[in-house]
N, C-alpha and C positions, 0 to 999 in steps of 0.2 A: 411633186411635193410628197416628200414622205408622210404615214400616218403619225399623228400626234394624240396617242391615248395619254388622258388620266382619268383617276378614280378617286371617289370620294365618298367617305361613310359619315353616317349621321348617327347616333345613340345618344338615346335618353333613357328615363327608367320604364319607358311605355315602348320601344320601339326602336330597332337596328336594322338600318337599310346602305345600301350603298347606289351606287349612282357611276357607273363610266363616260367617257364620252370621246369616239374615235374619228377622226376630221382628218381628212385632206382632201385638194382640189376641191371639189364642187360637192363633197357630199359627205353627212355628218351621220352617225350612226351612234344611240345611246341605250347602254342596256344597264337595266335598275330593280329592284326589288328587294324584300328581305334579305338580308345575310344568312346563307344556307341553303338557299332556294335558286334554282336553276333562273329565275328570272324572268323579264322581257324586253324584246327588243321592240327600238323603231328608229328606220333611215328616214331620211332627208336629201332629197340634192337640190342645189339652188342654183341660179343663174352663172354667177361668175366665183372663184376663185376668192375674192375680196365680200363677196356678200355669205360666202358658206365662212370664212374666219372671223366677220363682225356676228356672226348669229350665234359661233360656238365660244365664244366668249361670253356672250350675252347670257347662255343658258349658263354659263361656268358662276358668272356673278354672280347670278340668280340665284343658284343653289349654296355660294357661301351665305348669301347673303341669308339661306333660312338657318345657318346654322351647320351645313357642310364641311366637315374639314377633311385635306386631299390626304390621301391613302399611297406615298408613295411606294409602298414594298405591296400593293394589291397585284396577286395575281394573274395576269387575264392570262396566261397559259392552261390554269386548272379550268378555266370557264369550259361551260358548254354552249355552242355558239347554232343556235334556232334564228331559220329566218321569217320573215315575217311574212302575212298574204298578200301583202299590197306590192312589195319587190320581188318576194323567189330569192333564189341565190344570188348575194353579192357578198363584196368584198368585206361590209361591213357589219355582215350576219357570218363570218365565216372566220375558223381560226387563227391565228395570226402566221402558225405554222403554214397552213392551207395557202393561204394570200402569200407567204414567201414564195414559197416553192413552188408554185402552179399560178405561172403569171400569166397565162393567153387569155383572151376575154370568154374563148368559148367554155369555159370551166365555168362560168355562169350563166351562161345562154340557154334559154328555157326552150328554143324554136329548132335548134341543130341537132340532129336525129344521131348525128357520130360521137354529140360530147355527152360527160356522163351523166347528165342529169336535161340533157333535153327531147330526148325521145318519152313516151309516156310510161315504159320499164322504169327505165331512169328516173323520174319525176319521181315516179310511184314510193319508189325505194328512200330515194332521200324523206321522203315525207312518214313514210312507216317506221325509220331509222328516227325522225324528230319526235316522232308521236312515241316511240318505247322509252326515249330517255326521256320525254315529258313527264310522263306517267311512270316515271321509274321502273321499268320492268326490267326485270334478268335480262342481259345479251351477253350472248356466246359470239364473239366475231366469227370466228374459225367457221361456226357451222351457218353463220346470219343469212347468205344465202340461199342455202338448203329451205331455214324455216320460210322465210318469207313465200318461198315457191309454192311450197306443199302446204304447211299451217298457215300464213294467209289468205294464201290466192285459190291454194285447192289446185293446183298443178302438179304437173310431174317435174321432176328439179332431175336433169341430164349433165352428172360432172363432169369432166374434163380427164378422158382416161387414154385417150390416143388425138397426134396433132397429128398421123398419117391421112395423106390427102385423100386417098383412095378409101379408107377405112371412115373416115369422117364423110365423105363425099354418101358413102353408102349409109351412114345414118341419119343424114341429112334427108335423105329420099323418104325413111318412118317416120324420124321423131323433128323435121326441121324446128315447126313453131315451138315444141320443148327446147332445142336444143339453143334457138336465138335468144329465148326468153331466158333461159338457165347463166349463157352468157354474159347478155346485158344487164343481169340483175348483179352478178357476180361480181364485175367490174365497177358498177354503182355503187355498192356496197362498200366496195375501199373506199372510192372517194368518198364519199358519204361520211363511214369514219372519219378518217382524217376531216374534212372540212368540218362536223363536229368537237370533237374528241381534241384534234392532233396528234393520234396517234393510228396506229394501224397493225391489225393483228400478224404475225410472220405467216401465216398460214393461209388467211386470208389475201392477201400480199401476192403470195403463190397461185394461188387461184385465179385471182384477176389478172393476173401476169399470160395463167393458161388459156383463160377464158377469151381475154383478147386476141390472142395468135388463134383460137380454133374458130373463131366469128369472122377474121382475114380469112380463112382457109375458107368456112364456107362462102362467102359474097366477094372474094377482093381476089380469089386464086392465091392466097398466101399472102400478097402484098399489100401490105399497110397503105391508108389513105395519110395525108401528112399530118391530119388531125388525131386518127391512131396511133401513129409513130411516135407523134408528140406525146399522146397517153402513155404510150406504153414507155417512153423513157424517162418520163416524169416521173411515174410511178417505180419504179425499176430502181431509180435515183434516188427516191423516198425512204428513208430509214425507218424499219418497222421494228417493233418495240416488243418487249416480252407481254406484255397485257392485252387478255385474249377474251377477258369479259366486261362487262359493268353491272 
């Protein structure tokens, strides 16, 4: 079943909110708040197929019934898509761009050390990545990497300046735990983008494209796991956009 968003705004002369709500198969996801305001989210998944479409109905009435009227030219591609504590990433905390184009389930798996948000790098990132657009803070994609390394974490951030095996292999032996960590935050960091945003900086793009192939080189001899492989063409596939901040 394909996703079925609509949206809907309320205005009075006290108050303008809006109200979406994203359904299919078994699980419902509704994000609402002020008009202007990044919002909040919260999923649902229910039993069967027929009890997740009798309930997003239910809320649909619900909400005309206070006065709701649907919004069919709303947005949800400018949205910023934050997911919640009680899920982690899913499909219906995550951009619609994101959910096209990155369909395996491990793009959401919080427990699989090779996808990008389920090692504790990975986790990290998406969550520092939610927390700066919560709170509206300047992000540079290009450099987001970098800071998260050195200005949040208090690391050394190791770019990606040779995929020579021998050459990697030999700084792998000084700076290994820099150079994994500099890696998988790198990589994270697109996704992250994108699954927020839907967009992804070219530069950044570049980077995690690097960053992937030099983390094969150190652990896999070059050769991508098929979970990698999958990363690395998804993203590669991915069209990255000229906007390089927020």
């Amino acid at each position: 079943m394909s996703p079925i968003r609509r949206a809907f705004i309320y205005q009075d002369e006290k108050s303008h909110k809006f109200w979406t709500i994203d359904y299919s198969d078994i699980a419902i996801g509704v994000h609402y708040g002020k008009s202007g305001t990044i919002g909040k989210y919260e999923v649902k998944e229910y039993a069967s197929l027929e009890a997740c479409e009798k309930e997003a109905k239910k809320l649909i009435a619900n909400k005309v019934k206070k006065g709701y009227q649907e919004a069919e030219t709303f947005d949800f591609e400018s949205c910023f898509y934050i997911d919640t504590v009680e899920y982690g990433p899913h499909p219906k905390t995550s951009h619609p761009r994101f959910v096209a184009h990155f369909t395996e389930d491990f793009y959401y798996d919080c427990g699989d050390e090779e996808a990008p948000f389920g090692s504790d790098e990975g986790s990290d990132t998406l969550s520092e990545v939610e927390e700066m657009i919560r709170k509206k803070r300047p992000i540079a994609f290009s450099t987001l990497p970098q800071y998260i390394v050195e200005q949040l974490w208090g690391m050394q951030y190791i770019a990606v300046t040779t995929l020579d095996k021998e050459e990697v292999e030999q700084m792998k032996q000084k700076q290994e735990i820099d150079m994994q960590q500099s890696d998988m935050v790198t990589y994270s960091s697109a996704f992250a983008q994108i699954k927020i945003t839907g967009q992804l900086d070219p530069k950044l793009k570049n980077k995690a494209l690097l960053a992937l192939k030099r983390f094969a080189i150190m652990y896999t001899a070059s050769a991508f796991t098929e979970t990698q492989q999958t990363m690395y063409e998804d993203l590669l596939a991915f069209e990255a956009t000229v906007e390089e901040s927020l």
